[in-house]
C-alpha positions in Angstrom: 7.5 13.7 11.4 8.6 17.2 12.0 7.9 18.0 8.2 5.1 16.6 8.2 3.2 18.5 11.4 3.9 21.1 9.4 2.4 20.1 6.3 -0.3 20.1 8.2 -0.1 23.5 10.5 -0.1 25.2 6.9 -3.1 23.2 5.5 -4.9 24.0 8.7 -4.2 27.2 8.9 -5.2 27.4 5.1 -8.7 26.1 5.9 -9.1 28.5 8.3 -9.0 31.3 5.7 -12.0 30.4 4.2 -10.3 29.0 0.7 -13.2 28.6 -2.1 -14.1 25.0 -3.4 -15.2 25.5 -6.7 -12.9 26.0 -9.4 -13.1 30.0 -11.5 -13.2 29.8 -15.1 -9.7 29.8 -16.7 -7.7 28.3 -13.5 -5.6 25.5 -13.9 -6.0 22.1 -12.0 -2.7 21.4 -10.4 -2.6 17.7 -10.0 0.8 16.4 -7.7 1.6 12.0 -8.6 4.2 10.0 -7.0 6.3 8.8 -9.6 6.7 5.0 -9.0 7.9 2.0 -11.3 5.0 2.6 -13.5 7.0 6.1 -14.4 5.2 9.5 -15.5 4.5 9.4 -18.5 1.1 7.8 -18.0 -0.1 10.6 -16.0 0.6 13.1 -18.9 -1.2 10.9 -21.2 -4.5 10.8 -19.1 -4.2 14.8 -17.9 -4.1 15.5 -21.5 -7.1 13.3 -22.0 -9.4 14.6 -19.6 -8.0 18.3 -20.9 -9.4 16.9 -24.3 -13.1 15.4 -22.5 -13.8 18.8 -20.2 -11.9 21.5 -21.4 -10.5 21.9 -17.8 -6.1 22.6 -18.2 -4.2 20.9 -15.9 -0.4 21.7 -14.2 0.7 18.6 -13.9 3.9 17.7 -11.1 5.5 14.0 -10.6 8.4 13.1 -8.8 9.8 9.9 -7.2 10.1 12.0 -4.2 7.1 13.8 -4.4 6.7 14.7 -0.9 9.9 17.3 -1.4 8.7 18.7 -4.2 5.5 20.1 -3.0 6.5 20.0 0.5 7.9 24.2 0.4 5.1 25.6 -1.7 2.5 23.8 0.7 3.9 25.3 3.6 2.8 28.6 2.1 -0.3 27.3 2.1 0.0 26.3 -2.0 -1.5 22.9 -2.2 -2.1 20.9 -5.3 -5.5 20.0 -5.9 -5.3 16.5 -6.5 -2.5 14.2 -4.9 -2.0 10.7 -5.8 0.6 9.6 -3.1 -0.9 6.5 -0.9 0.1 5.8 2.7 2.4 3.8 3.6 5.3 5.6 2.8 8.2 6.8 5.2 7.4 10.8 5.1 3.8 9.8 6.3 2.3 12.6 4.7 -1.2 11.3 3.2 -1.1 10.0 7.3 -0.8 13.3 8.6 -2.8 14.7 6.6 -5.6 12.0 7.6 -5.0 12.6 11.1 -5.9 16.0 10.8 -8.6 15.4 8.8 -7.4 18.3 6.6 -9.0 16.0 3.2 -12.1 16.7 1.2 -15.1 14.5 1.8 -14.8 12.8 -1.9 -18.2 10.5 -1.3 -20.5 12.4 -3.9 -18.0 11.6 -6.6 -19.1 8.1 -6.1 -22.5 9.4 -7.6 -20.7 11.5 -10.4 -20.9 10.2 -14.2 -17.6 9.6 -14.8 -16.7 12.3 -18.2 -17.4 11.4 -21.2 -19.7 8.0 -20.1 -22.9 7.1 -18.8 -21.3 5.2 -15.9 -21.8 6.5 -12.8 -18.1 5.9 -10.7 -19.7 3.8 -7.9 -21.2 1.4 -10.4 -17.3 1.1 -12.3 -15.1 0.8 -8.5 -14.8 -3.1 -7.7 -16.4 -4.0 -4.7 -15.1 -3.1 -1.4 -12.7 -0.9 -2.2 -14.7 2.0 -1.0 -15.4 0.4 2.1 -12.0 0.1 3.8 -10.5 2.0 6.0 -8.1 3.0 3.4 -10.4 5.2 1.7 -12.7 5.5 4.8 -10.4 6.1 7.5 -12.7 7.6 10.4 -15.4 5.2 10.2 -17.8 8.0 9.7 -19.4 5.7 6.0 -17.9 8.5 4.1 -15.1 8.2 1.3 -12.3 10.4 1.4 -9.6 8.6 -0.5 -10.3 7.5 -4.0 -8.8 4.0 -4.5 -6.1 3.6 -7.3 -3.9 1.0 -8.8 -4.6 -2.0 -6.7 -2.0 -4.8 -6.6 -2.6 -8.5 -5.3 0.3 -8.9 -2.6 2.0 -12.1 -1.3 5.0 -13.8 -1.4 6.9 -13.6 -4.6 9.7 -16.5 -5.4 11.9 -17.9 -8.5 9.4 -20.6 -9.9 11.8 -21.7 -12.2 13.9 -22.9 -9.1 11.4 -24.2 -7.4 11.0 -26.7 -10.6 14.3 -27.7 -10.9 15.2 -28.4 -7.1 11.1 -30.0 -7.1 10.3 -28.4 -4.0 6.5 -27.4 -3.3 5.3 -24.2 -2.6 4.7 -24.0 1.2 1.2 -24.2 2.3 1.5 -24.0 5.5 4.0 -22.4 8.2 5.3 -25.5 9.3 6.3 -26.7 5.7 7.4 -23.0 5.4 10.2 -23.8 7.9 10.8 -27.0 7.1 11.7 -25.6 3.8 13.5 -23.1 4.9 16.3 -25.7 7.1 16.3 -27.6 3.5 17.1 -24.5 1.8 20.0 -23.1 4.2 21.7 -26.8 3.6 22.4 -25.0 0.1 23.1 -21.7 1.1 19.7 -20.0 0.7 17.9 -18.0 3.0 14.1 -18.8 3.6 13.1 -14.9 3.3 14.5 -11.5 3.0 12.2 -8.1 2.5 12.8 -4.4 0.7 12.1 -2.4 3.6 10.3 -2.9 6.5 7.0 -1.2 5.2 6.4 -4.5 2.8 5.4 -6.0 6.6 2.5 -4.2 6.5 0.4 -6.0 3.8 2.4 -9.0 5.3 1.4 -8.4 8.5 -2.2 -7.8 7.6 -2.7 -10.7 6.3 -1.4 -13.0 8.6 -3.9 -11.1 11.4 -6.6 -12.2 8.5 -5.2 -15.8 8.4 -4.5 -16.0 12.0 -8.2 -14.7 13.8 -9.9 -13.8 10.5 -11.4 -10.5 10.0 -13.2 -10.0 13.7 -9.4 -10.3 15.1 -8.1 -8.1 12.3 -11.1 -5.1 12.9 -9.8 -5.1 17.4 -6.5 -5.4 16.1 -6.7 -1.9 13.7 -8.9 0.0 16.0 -6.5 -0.9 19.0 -9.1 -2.7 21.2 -7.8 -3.2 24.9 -6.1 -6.0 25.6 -6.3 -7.5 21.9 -2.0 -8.3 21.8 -2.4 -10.4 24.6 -4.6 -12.4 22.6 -3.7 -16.3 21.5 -4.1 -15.0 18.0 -1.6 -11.9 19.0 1.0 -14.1 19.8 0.8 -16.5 17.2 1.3 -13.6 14.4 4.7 -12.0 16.5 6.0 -15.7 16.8 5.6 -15.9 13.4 7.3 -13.0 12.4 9.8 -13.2 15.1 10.8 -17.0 13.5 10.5 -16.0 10.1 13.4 -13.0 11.4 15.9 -16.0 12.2 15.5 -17.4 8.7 15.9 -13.8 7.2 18.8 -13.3 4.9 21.4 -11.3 7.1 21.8 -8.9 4.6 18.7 -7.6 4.6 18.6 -4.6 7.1 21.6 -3.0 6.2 19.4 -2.9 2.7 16.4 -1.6 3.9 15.9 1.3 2.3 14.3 3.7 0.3 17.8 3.8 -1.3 18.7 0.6 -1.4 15.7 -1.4 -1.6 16.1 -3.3 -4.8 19.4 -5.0 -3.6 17.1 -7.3 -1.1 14.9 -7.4 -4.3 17.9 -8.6 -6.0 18.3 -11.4 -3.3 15.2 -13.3 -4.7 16.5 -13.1 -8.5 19.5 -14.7 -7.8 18.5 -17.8 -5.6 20.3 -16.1 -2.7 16.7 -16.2 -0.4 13.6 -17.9 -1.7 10.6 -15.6 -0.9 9.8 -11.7 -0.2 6.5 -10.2 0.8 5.9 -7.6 -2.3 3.5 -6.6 -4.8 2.5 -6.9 -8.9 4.7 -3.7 -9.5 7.8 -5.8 -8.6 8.1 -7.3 -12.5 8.1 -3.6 -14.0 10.3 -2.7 -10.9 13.2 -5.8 -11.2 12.8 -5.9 -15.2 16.2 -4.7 -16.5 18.2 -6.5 -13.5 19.9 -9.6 -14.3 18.8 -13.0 -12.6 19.6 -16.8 -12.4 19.3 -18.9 -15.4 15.6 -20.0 -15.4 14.5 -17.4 -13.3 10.3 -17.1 -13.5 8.1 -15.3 -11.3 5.5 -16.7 -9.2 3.9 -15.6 -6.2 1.7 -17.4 -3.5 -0.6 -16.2 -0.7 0.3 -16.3 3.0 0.7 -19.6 4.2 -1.7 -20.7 6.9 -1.1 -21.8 10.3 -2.7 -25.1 10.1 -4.2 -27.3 7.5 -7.1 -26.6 5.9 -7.0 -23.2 7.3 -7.5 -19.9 5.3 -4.9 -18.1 3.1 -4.4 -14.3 2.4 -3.4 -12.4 0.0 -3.9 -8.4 1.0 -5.0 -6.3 -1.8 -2.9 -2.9 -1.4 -3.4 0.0 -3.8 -2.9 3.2 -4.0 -5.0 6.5 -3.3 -5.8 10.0 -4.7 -7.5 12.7 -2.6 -8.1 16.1 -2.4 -6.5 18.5 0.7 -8.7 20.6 2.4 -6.8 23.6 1.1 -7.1 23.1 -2.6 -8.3 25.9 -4.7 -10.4 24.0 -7.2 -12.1 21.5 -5.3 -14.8 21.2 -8.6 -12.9 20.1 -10.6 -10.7 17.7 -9.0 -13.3 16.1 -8.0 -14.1 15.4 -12.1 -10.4 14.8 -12.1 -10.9 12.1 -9.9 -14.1 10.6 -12.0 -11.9 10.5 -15.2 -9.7 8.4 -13.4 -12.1 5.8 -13.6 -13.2 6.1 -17.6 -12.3 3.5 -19.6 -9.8 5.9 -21.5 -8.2 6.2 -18.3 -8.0 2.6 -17.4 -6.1 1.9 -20.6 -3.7 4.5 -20.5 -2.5 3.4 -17.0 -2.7 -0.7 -17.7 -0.4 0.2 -20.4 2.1 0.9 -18.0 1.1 -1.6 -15.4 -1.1 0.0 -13.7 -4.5 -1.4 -13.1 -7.1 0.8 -11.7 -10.0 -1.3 -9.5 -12.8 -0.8 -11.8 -15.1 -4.2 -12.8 -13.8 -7.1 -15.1 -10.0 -5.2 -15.9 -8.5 -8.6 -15.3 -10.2 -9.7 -18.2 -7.5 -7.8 -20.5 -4.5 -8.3 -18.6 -1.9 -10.9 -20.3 1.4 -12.7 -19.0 2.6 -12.4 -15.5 -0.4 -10.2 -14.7 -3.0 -12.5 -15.4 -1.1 -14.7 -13.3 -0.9 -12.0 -10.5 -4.6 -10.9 -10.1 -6.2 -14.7 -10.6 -4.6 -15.6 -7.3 -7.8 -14.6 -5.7 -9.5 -17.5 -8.2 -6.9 -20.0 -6.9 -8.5 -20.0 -2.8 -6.6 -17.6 -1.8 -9.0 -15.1 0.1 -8.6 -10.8 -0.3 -7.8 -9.0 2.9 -8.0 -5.7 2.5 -7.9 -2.6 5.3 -5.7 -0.7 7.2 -4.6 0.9 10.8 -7.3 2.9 12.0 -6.1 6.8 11.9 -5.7 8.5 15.1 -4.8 11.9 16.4 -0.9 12.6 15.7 1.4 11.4 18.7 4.8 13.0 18.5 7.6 10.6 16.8 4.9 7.6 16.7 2.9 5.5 13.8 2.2 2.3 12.5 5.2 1.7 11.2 7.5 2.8 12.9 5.9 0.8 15.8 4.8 -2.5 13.9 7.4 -2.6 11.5 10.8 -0.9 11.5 11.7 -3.5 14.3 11.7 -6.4 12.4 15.4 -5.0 11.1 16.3 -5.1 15.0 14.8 -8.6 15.4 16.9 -9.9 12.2 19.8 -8.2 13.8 19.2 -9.9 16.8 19.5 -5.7 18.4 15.8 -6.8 20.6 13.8 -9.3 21.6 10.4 -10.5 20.5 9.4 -9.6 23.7 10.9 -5.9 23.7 8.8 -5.5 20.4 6.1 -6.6 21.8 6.1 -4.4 24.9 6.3 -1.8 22.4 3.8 -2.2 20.4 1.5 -2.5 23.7 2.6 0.5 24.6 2.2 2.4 21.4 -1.5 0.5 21.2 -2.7 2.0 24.1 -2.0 5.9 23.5 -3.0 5.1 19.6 -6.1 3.8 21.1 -6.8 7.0 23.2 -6.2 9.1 20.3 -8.4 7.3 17.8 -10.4 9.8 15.3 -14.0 9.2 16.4 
């Protein structure tokens, strides 16, 4: 957290100097991407495109730890002018920078023609995406994060097992734990999870399934009282049960580090389901697995019959920080990222941009993946509301990292609750208005 305050001390104190927005004729777009399963070498491909469609060069940086990388330089107040790195991740620095509101307003970019099209950006975006508090975060009807690389989550699980021991995919919780006894009479665990940020499109979408999206909106924005709710309860009694049928394993695992060996869990029939997204095939494709092994994946189950299921949609973002040089041009940076060029480039490594109708050229596991929203499951989609930084508190660390302690059997359900009431009420007088 440290690190990050002051990521954002330098890209205040950047602002403050009066840095120009619009790009001078022969600079270089710098353009910082977190390398992730879908590897780099997509982003050179389309930075060499939009080089060929404007004429504009670009310094391109990507690193699986990107947040080191361009952590020094920033802190001497040289910032990148487009960074694709999305919340969500443990250095919290797309938060902080949020928090501080130290982002460009990227809203007319919505209006742009994307480069070398007619089509405006807006029109091309899926709908909703740019109406979340993902890419909206202070509520203000303004965009600030461009949304990238979306990915249907849910619970993923070796259909090839569930075939040959003919059990059914759970529905709801109660036949979730009533597989889950079954499958610990043969030595599997019910669940296990990569780290304890895969809770949070988890956790989103049981609020969604639990009180629907009124309960989810209070639940976000912190509203008084809202964890002492019936619906509240229901979603940390649910996570607190599902902790007991957690493979033990898991914590110890949960990890930037060591992430994959709870991934591993799943592939060889040692725990039946984890909460993760599309990138996991790309992500788990060179490790070995059982004989038979098939992925499948299936929405949240609900808490009753008949009642709704969700699957969250979580994708990445791209912005621009306040302190960036050539704010022009990233903005038609950004565009391009939307062309059709574009969308190729990154679906040929996996990557599927939000734009209109792309599910229409996916194949395999994919087109398995994204038609789960065809199937009745419903899309929840949104986020935290962002609030003024609170030293050594957020989200996750709140929410989230204690699910390790409550699989470890280290606190109570009730400890994590009190905590999170806690946290809720200074997040709550802190919110961004």
């Amino acid at each position: 957290m440290k690190r990050a305050m002051s990521f954002l001390l330098a890209a205040a104190m950047v602002a403050s100097c009066g840095v120009t927005a619009a790009a001078e004729e022969g600079e270089v777009l710098k353009v910082a991407a977190i390398e992730t399963a879908y590897g780099s070498e997509m982003w050179q491909e389309v930075c060499e495109a939009f080089t060929a469609e404007t004429g504009i060069e670009v310094d391109l940086v990507t690193d699986k730890n990107l947040e080191d990388v361009i952590g020094p330089s920033m802190k001497s107040g040289d910032f990148p002018d487009v960074i694709h790195l999305a919340t969500g991740r443990e250095d919290a620095l797309t938060e902080t920078f949020i928090k501080d509101q130290n982002i460009v307003d990227i809203t007319d970019v919505l209006s742009m023609t994307v480069p070398g099209e007619e089509a405006v950006v807006g029109d091309k975006i899926a709908g909703g995406f740019t109406e979340t508090s993902l890419t909206n975060p202070y509520g203000d009807g303004k965009t600030y994060l461009a949304p990238m690389f979306y990915s249907p989550c849910g619970l993923f699980y070796n259909a090839g097992l569930f075939e040959e021991k003919g059990w059914e995919v759970p529905t709801t919780w109660d036949e979730m734990w009533a597989l889950g006894d079954v499958a610990k009479e043969e030595g599997i665990s019910l669940f296990t999870y990569p780290t304890t940020g895969y809770f949070d499109a988890f956790f989103y979408a049981l609020m969604y399934s639990v009180g629907g999206a009124e309960f989810f909106d209070q639940a976000t924005n912190y509203a008084e009282g809202i964890w002492d709710t019936p619906e509240a309860q229901t979603c940390f009694d649910i996570v607190a049960k599902l902790a007991e049928y957690t493979e033990p394993t898991t914590p110890a695992q949960a990890n930037d580090q060591d992430f994959t060996k709870n991934q591993q869990l799943v592939l060889d029939n040692k725990a039946l389901f984890m909460p993760n997204g599309t990138w996991i095939v790309g992500e788990m494709a060179e490790a070995p697995r059982a004989d038979g092994f098939e992925w499948g994946m299936t929405a949240l189950p609900a808490v009753e019959d008949g009642g709704d299921r969700y699957s969250y949609t979580w994708f990445e973002q791209a912005w621009i920080p306040s302190g960036a040089q050539n704010q022009d041009a990233a903005k038609q940076f950004i565009a391009y990222l939307y062309s059709d060029t574009a969308c190729e480039i990154f679906a040929k490594s996996g990557a599927i941009q939000p734009v209109l109708n792309i599910s229409e050229k996916l194949e395999g596991d994919n087109q398995m993946f994204y038609s789960i929203y065809d199937n009745g499951a419903k899309a929840a989609m949104g986020n935290f509301a962002a609030f003024t930084p609170i030293e050594g508190m957020d989200n996750r660390t709140v929410w989230f990292d204690p699910v390790n302690s409550l699989v470890s059997g280290t606190i109570t359900e009730e400890e994590w609750i009190d905590g999170i009431k806690s946290a809720s009420d200074q997040m709550r007088a802190n919110l961004i208005q």
